[in-house]
N, C-alpha and C positions, 0 to 999 in steps of 0.2 A: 445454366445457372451462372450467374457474376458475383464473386466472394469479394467485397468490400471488406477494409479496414475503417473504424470507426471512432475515434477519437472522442471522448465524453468526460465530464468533470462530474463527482457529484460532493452534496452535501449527507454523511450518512447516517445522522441523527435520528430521523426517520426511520432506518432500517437495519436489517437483523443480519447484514451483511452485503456481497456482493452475489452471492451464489443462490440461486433458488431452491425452495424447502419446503416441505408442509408447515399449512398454518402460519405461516410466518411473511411479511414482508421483503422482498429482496429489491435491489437494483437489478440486476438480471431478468426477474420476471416482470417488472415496469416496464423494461426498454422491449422484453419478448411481444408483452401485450400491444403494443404499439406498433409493432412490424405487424401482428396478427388482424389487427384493424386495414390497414394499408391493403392487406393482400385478400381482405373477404373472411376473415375469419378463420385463416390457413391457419396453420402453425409455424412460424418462425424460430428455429432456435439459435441462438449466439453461444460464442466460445468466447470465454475473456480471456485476458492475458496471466491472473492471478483469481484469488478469493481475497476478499478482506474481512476481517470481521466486524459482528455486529459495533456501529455506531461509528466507525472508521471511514475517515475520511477520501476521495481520488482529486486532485488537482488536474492527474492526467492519470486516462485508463483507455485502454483499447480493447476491443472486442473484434470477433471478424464474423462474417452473417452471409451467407448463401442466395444473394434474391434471384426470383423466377422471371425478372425482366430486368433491361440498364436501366440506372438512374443518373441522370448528371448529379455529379458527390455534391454541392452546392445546394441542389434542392434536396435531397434525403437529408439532407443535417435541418434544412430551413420544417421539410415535413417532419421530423422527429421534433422539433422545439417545438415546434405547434401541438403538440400531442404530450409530450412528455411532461409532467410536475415540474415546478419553479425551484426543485433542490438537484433535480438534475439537467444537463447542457451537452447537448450534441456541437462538436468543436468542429471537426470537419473530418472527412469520409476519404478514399483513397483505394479507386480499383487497383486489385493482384490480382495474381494468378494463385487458381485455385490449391495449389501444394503450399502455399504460406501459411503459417498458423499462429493464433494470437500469442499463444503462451509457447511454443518451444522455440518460435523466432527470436524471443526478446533476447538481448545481449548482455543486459545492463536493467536493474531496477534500481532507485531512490528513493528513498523513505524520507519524512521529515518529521519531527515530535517538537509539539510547542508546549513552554512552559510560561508561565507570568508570575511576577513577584507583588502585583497588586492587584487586587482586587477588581475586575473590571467587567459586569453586567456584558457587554458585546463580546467578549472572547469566551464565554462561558462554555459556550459547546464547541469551541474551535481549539482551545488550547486547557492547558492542565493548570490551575490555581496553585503553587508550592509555594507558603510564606516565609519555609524554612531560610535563612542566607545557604549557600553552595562555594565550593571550591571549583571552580569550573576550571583552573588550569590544570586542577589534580584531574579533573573529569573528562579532560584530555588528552592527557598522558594516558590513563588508563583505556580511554580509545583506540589509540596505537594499537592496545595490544592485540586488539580486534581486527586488526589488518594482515591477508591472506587466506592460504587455502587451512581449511581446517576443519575438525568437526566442533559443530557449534548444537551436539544433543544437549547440555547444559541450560541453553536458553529455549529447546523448544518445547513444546503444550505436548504433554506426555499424551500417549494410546493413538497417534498419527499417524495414520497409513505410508510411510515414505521407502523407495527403495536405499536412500544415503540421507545421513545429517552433514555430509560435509559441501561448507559453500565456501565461496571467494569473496571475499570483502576487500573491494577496491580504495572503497573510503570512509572514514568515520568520525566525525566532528564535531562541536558546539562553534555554535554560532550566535551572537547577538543582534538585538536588532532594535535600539532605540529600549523600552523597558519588558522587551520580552526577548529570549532565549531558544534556540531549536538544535536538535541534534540532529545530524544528517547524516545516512549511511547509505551507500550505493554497494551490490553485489553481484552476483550473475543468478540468485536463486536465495528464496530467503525460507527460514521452516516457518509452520505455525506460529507466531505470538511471538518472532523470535525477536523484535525490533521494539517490543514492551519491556520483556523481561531484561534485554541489554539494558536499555533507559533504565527500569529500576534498580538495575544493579548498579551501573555508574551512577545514579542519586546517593547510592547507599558511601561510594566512593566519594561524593564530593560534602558528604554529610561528615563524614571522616571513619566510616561505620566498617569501610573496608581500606585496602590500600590499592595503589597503581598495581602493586605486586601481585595483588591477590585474584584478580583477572587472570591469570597463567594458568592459574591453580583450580578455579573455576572450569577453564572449558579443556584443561585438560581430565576433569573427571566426568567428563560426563554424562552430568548428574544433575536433573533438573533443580533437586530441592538441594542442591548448592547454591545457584545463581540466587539472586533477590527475587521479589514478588514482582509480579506484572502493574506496570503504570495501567492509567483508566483508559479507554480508547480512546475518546474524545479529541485527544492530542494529536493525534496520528493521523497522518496523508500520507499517499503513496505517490509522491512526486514526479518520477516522471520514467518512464518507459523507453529503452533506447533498441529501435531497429536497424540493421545495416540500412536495407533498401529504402527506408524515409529519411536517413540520415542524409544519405545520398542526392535528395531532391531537393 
């Protein structure tokens, strides 16, 4: 067996997340199905690097997949887009060795959340409509606060299987971009919903609802139903995934 790494974008409107379920739509089982065709009907299963949830977007997502013969990486992405739906995109593939793993190699993940202040039919399912105005310097400052190691249980989706809520957050920002707005945060590990529930907190900060200060006081209790309410998915991409060994190439 040859364990490729998998590079793919999708659009997640369509689906009920990245991880397969009953009854339900995934990314995950789209891409399985499609290896499963390739190989006669086998079963193919993939590891990805995360979950997303439902309606949540990947710019960049990786997975890693076991096949029963080589393939030049060049033609398994050209066969996967010949196969795969027009909301998802095989980027390009990258034989390892078989001890790499999608999700506990990553070093670094990126999130990105868009907002728009106008009205606009084509960002609809890409980004978050807020007509409110914002303080976005206060909504940066209180960013800050959100930089290091810490327990961040405050912002995550309570009754979640995890062994620690504590993650590193490398970086966290607003950023503009002509008449739309995104927050960026990069980590080594992120919880459940935990990159909604920040966003709606710092809205709630730049609404004036909280203070820069009051993020200290948030993730030091934490306490979910401290933090603000979760923004809608729709906004949210998981930007991009950093490994040593394809750093390296």
């Amino acid at each position: 067996m040859q364990r490729y790494f998998v590079q793919v974008a999708y659009r997640g409107t369509a689906y009920n997340g990245w991880q397969s379920q009953p009854n339900a739509s995934s990314v995950q089982e789209t891409i399985e199905r499609c290896f499963s065709k390739v190989f006669g009907n086998t079963a193919i299963p993939i590891v990805g690097c995360g979950r997303t949830d439902a309606g949540v977007h990947a710019k960049s997502y990786f997975f890693h997949v076991d096949l029963p013969q080589d393939w030049v990486e060049e033609h398994l992405c050209f066969k996967l887009n010949r196969m795969l739906p027009p909301d998802i995109s095989a980027y390009s593939a990258y034989k390892v060795s078989s001890d790499v793993h999608a999700r506990f190699h990553a070093t670094k993940r990126t999130y990105r959340y868009f907002i728009h202040h106008q009205k606009d039919p084509f960002q609809q399912d890409q980004s978050w409509y807020f007509q409110q105005p914002l303080d976005f310097t206060a909504m940066n400052a209180a960013a800050q606060r959100l930089l290091g190691t810490k327990d961040f249980g405050s912002f995550s989706k309570l009754h979640t299987v995890v062994k620690t809520n504590i993650c590193t957050v490398f970086h966290a920002e607003w950023v503009q971009i002509e008449d739309q707005w995104y927050f960026e945060i990069s980590a080594n590990r992120f919880l459940r919903n935990m990159v909604r529930a920040m966003v709606g907190t710092l809205i709630e900060v730049g609404l004036g609802n909280l203070t820069v200060e009051d993020i200290d006081t948030i993730i030091e209790a934490k306490d979910r139903s401290e933090a603000a309410v979760s923004v809608p998915a729709h906004g949210l991409f998981l930007w991009e995934i950093t490994y040593p060994f394809l750093t390296e190439k």
